[in-house]
Backbone bond lengths (Angstrom), bond angles and torsions (degrees), N, CA, C in turn:
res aa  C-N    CA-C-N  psi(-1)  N-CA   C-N-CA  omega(-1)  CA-C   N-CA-C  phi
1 X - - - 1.468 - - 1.529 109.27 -
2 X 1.506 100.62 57.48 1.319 101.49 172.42 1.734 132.70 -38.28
3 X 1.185 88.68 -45.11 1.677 95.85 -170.20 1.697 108.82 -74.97
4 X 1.374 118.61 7.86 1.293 106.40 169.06 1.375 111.92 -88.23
5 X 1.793 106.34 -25.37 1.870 104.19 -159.33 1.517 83.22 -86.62
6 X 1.650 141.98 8.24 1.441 111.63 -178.92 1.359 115.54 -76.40
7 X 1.772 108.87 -41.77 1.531 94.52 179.63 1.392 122.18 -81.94
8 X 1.571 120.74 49.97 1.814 125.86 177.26 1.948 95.73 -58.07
9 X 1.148 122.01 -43.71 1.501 122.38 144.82 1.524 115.81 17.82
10 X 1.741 109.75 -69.16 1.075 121.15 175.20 1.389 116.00 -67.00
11 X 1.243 121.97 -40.38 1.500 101.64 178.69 1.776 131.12 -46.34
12 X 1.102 110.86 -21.55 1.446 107.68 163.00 1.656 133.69 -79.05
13 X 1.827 107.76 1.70 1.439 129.40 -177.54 1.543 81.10 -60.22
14 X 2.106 84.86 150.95 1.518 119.14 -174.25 1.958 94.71 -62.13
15 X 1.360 108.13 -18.35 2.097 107.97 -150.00 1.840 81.52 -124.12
16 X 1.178 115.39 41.63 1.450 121.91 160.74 1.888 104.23 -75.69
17 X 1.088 123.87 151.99 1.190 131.76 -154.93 1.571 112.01 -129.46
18 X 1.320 88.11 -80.36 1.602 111.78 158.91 1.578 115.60 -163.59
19 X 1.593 101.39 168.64 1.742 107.22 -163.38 1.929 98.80 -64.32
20 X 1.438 129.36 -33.51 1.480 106.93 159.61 0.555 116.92 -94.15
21 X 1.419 150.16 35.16 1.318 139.12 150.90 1.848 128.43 -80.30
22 X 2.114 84.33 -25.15 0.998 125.22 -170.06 1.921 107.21 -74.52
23 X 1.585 80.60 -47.70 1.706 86.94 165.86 1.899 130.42 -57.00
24 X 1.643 96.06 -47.63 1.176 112.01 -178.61 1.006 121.47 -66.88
25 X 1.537 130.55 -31.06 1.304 131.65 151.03 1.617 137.91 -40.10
26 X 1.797 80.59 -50.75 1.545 87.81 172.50 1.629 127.30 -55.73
27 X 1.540 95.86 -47.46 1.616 122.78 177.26 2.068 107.20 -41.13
28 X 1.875 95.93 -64.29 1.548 77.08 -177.27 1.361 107.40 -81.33
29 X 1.225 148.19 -8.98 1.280 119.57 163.70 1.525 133.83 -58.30
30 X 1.594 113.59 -26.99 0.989 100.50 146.78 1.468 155.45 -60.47
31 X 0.992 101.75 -9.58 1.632 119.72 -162.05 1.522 91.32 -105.19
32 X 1.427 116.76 -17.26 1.884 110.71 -148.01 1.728 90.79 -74.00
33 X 1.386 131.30 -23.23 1.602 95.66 177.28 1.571 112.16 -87.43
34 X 1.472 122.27 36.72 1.514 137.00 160.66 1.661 110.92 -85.27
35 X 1.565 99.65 -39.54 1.230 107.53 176.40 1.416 142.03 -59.99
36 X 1.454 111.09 51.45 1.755 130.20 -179.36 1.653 110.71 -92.62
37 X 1.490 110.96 141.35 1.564 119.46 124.67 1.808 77.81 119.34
38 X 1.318 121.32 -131.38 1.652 110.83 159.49 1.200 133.70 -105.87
39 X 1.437 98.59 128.07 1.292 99.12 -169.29 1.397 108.10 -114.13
40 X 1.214 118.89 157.89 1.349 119.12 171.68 1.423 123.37 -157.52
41 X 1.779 127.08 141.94 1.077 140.28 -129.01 1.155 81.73 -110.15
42 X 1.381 133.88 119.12 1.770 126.71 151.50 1.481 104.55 -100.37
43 X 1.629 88.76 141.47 1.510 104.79 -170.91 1.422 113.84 59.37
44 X 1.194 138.57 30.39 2.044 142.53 -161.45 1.884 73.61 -113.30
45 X 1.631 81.01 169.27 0.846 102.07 -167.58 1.802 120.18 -125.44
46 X 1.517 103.91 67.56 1.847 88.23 175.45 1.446 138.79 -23.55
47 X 0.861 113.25 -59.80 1.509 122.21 163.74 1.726 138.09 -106.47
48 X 0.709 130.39 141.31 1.384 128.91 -152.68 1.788 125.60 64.65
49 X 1.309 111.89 55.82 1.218 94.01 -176.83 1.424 102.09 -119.40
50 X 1.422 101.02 179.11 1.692 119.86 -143.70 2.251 88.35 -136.39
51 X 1.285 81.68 135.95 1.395 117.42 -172.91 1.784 122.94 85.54
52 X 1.666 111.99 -163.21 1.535 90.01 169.03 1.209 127.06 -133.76
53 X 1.362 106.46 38.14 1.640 111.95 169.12 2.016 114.35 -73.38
54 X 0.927 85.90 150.40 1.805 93.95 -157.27 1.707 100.42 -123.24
55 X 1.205 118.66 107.88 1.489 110.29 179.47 0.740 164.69 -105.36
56 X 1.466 123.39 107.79 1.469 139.46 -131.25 1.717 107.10 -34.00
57 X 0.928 149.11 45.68 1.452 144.32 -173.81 1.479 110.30 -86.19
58 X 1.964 108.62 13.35 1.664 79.98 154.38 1.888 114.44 -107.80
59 X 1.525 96.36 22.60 1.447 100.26 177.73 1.726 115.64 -111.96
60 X 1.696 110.99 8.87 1.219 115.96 156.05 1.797 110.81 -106.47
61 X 1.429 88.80 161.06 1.349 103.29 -165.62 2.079 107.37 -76.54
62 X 1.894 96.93 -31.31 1.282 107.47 162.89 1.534 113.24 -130.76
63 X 1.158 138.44 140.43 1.660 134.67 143.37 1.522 118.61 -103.81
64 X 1.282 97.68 101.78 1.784 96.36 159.82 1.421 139.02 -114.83
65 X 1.364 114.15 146.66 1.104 89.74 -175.92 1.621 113.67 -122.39
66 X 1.686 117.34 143.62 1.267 124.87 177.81 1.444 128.45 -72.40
67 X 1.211 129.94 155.64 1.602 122.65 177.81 1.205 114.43 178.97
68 X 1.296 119.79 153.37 1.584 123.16 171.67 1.496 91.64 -125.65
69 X 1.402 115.09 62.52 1.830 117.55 179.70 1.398 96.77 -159.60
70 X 1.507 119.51 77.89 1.452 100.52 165.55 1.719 125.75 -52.27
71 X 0.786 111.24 2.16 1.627 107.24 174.94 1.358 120.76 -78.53
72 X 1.372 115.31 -17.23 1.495 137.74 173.35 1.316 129.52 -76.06
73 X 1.783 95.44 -12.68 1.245 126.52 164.72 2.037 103.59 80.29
74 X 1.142 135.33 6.65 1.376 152.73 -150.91 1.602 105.84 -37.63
75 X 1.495 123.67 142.90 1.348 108.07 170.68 1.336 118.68 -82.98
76 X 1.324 115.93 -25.81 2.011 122.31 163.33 1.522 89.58 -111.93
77 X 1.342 110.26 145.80 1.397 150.01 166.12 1.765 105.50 -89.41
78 X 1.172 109.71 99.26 1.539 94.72 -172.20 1.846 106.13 171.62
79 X 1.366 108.91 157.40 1.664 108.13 -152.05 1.558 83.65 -93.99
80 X 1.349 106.91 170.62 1.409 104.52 -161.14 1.178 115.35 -116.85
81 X 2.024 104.96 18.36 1.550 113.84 175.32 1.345 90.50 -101.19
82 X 1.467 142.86 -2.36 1.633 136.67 -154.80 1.053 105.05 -172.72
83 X 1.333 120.73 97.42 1.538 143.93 -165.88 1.480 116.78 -102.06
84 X 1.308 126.63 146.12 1.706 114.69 163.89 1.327 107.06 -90.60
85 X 1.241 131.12 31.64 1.650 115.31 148.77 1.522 129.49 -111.00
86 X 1.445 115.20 153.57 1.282 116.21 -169.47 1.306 131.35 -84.66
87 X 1.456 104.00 142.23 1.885 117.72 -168.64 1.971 97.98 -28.57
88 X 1.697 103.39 126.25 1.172 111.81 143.40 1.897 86.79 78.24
89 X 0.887 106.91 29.88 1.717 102.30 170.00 1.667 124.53 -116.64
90 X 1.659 110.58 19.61 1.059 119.71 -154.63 1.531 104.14 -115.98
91 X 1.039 122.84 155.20 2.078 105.78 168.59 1.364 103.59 -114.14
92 X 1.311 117.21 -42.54 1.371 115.81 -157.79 1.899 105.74 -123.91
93 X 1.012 133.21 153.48 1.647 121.52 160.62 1.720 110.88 -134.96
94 X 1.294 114.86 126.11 1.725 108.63 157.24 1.498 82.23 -100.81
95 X 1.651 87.11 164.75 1.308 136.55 173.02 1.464 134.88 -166.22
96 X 1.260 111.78 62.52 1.800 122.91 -136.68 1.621 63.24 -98.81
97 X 2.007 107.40 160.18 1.535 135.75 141.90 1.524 99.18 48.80
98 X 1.328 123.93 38.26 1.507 116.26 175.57 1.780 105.42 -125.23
99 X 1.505 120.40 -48.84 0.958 114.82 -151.26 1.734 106.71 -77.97
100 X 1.652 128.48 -5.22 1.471 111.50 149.92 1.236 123.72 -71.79
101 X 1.360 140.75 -10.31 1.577 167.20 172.98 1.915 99.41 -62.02
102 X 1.377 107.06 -4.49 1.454 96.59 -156.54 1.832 93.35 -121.07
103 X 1.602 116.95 152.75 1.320 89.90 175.07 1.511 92.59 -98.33
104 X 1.515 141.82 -21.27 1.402 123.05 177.78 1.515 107.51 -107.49
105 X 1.401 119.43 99.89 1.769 108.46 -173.29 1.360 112.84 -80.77
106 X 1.711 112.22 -23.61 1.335 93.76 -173.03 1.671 105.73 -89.47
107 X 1.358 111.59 27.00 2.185 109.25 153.13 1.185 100.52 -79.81
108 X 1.571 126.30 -39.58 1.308 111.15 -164.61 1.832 110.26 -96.68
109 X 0.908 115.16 2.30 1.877 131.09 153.54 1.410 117.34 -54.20
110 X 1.621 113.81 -65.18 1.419 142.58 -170.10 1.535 89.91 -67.30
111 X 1.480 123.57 -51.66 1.725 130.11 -177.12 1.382 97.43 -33.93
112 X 1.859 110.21 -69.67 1.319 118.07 -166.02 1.215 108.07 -40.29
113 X 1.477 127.68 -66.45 0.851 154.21 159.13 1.203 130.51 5.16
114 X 1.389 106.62 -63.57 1.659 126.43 173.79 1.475 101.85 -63.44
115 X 1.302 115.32 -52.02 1.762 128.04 -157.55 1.497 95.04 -72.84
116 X 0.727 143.26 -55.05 1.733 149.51 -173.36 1.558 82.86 -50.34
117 X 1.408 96.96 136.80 1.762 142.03 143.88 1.547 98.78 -82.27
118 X 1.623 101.67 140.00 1.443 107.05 171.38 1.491 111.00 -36.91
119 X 1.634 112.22 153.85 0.900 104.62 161.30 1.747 123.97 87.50
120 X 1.507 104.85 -21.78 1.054 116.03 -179.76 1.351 126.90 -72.46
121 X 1.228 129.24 174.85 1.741 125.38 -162.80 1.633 107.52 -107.40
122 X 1.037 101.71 143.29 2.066 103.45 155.59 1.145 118.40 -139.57
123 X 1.503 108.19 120.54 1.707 95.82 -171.21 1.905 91.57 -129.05
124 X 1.566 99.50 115.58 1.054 116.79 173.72 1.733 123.40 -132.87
125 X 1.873 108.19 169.28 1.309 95.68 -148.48 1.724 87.01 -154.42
126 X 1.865 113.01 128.87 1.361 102.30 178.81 1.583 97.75 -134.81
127 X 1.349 105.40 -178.95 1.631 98.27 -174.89 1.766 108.50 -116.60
128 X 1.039 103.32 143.28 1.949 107.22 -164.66 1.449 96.77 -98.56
129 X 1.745 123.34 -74.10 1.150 118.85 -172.28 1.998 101.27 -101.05
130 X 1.596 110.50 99.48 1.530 106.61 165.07 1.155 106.24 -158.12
131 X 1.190 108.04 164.60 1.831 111.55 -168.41 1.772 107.30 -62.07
132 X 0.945 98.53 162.74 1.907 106.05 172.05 1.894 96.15 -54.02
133 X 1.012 97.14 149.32 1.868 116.00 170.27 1.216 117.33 -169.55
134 X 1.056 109.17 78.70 1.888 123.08 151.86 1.245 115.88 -18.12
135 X 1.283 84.82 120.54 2.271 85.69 161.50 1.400 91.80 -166.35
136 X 1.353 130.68 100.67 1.422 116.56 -48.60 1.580 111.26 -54.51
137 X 1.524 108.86 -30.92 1.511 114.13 -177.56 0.934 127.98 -110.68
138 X 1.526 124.58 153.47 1.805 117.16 161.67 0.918 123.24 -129.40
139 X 1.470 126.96 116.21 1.658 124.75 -136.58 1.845 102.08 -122.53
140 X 1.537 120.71 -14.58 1.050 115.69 -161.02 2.018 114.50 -160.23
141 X 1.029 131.38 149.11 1.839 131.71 166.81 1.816 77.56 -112.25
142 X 1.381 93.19 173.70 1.947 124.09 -167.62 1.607 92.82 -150.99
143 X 1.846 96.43 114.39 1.914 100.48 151.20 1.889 105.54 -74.54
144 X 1.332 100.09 176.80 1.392 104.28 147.33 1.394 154.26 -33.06
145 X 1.609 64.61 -51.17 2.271 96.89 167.31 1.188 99.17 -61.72
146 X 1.514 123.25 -72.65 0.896 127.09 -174.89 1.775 129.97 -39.54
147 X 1.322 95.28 -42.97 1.865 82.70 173.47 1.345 113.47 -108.90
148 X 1.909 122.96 15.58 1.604 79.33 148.76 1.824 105.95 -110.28
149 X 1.328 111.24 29.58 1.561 108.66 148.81 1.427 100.55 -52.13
150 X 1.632 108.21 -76.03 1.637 112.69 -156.12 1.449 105.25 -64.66
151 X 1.160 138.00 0.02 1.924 137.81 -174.32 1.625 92.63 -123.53
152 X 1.267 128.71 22.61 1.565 121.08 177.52 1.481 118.59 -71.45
153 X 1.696 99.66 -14.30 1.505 71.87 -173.41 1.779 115.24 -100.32
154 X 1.986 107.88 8.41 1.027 133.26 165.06 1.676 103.76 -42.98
155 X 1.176 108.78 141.97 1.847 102.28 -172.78 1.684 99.58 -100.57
156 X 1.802 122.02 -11.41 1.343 113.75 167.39 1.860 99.02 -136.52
157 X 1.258 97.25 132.18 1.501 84.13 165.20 1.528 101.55 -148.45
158 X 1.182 113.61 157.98 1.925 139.02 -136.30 1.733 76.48 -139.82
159 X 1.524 119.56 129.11 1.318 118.83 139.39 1.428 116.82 -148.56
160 X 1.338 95.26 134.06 1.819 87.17 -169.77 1.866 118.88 -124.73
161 X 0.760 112.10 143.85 1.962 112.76 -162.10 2.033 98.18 -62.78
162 X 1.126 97.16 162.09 1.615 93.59 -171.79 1.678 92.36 -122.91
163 X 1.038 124.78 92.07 1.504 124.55 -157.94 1.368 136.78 64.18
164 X 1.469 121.19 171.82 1.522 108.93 -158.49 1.588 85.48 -141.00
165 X 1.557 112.08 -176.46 1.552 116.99 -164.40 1.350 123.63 -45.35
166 X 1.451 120.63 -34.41 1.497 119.28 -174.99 1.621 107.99 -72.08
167 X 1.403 91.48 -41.77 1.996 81.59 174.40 1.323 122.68 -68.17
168 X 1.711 109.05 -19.86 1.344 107.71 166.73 1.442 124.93 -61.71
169 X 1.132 99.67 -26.59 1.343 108.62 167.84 1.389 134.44 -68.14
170 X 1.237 79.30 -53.49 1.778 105.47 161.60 1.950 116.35 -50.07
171 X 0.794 105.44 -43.47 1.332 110.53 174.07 1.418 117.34 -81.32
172 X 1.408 108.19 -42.16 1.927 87.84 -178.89 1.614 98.55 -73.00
173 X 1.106 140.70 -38.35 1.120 114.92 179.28 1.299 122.47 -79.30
174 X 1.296 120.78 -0.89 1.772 111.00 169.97 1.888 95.67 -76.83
175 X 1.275 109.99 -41.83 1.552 95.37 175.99 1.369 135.58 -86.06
176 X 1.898 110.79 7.00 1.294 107.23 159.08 1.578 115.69 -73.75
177 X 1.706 115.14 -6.96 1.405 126.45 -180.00 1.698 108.59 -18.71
178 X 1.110 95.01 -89.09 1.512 130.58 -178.55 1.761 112.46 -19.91
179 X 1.681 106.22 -59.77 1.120 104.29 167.02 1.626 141.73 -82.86
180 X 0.808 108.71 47.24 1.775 119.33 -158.72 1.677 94.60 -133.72
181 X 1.219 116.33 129.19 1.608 128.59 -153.39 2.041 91.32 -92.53
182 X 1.789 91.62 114.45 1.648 93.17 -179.19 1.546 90.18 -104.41
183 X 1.151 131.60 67.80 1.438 105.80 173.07 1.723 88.41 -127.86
184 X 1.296 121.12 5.49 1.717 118.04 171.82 1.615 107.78 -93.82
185 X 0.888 132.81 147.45 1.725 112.82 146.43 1.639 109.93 -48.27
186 X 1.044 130.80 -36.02 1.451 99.19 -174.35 1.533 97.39 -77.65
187 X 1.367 144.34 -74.51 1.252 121.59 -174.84 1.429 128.21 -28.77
188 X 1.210 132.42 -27.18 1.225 138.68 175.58 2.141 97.75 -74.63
189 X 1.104 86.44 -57.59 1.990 72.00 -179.42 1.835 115.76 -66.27
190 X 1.629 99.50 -29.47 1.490 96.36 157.70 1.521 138.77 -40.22
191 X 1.577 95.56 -47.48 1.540 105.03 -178.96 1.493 107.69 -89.64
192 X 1.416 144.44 -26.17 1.356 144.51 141.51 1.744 114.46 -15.68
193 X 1.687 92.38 -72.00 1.392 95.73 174.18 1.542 136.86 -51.19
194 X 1.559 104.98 -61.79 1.506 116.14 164.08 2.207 112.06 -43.51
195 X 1.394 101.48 -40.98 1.611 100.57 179.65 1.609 98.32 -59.49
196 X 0.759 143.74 -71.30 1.888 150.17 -166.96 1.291 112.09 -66.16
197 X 1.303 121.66 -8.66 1.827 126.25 -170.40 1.659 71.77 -101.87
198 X 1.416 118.32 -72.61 1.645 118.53 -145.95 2.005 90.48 -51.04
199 X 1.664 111.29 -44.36 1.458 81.84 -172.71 1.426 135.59 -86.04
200 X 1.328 109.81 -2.21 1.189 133.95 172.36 1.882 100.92 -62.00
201 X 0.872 119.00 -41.15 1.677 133.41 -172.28 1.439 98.86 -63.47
202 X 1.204 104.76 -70.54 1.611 121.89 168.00 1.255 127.30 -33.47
203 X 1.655 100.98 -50.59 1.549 113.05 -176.00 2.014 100.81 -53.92
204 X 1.424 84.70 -69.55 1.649 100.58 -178.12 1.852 106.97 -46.12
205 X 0.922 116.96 -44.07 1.520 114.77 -170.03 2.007 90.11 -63.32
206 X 0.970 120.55 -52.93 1.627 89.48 166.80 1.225 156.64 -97.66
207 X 1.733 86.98 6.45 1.906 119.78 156.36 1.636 88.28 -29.36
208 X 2.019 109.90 -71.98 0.981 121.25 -125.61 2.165 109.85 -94.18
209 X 1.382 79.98 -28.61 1.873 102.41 -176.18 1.199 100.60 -11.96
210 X 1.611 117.78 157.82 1.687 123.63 174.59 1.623 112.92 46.32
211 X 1.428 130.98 1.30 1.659 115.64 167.32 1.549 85.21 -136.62
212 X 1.317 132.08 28.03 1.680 116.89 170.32 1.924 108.57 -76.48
213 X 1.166 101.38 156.72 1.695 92.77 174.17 1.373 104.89 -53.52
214 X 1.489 112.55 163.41 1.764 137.03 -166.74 1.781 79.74 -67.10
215 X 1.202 140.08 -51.03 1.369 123.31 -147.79 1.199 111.31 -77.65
216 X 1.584 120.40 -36.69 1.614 111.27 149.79 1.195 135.50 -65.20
217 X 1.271 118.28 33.41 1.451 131.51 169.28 1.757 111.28 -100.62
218 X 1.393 110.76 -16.21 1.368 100.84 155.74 1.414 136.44 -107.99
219 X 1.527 99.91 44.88 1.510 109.95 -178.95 1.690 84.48 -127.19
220 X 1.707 95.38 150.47 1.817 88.58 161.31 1.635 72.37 169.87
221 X 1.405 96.53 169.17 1.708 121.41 -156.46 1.707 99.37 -94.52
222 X 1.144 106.55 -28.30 1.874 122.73 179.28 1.163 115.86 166.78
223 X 1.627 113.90 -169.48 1.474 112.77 -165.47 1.559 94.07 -148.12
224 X 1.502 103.93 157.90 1.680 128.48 -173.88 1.329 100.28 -119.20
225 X 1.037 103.08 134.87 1.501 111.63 171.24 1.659 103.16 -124.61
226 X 1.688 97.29 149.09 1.671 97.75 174.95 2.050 80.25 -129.01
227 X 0.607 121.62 109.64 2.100 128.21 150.87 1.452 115.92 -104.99
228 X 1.765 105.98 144.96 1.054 124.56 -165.10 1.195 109.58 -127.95
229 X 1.593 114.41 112.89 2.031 111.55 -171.56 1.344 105.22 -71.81
């Protein structure tokens, strides 16, 4: 998936977030002129959202978005294993950073599932190596194996790693940032340092992506899936 590591570019944007976030962005922007007819966001987030992919919703015919968080501002109010819309009325689905949040993911798989018209898209996204993060819960990480068990009954499914060991690296220490005491000068040059090591890690982890040795192929920050009912 070449064309995701071209814009690494972006990782130095002022509205950089974090190094997967950085990935995940990239991922649906590629895909976003897939994104036609209705689409709808389970578990997305209308309001308050985090990174800077922007979505194309004036090239679908609908965008909605799902939630059990009115604060997200949602256009259906509703859990995202049991929806009020009808079998096969859907074109497109995201579902980025939700389905470890869930304790049964493959209800909300089968959901997609149902709602898709042949032919229809799912482009989803979970995290393998990242710290625990509640919303409210976090119940689970996903191998490969693991999600196209739960997308099996998808008739094509695409999944591709969202970085490899150095960004793993790169990432737990951009997010040990936070906790490291800046109120000394040395904590303050601590967290200086760790910021420029973690992106330096990062940088190189997509210098190198797709030609790293086979054994760093089982490290990576998470995985994207695109499946096709």
């Amino acid at each position: 998936m070449q064309t995701i590591v071209s814009v690494r570019s972006g990782f130095w944007n002022n509205d950089y977030v974090t190094y997967r976030r950085l990935w995940l962005d990239a991922c649906l922007n590629t895909y976003a002129h897939e994104m036609r007819g209705t689409v709808i966001d389970l578990g997305g987030k209308r309001e308050k959202k985090r990174g800077s992919f922007s979505p194309p919703e004036e090239q679908a015919r609908t965008w909605w978005y799902i939630n059990l968080d009115w604060g997200t501002a949602p256009n259906i109010f509703a859990d995202v294993i049991r929806t009020p819309l009808q079998t096969g009325s859907v074109d497109c689905i995201l579902c980025t950073e939700v389905l470890e949040h869930l304790p049964d993911p493959q209800a909300c798989v089968d959901e997609m599932h149902r709602l898709l018209q042949n032919d229809g898209l799912v482009f989803a996204s979970v995290p393998f190596f990242y710290p625990v993060h509640a919303d409210p819960y976090d119940f689970q990480r996903f191998t490969e194996d693991g999600l196209r068990h739960l997308f099996r009954d998808f008739k094509l499914v695409e999944i591709y790693r969202m970085g490899s060991y150095l960004g793993v690296l790169g990432l737990m220490i951009e997010l040990g940032i936070p906790g490291m005491d800046n109120s000394t000068v040395v904590g303050k040059l601590m967290q200086w340092f760790m910021k420029w090591i973690s992106r330096w890690f990062c940088w190189y982890d997509m210098t190198v992506f797709d030609v790293e040795k086979p054994y760093w192929n089982k490290f990576t920050t998470g995985y994207f899936v695109k499946a096709s009912r």
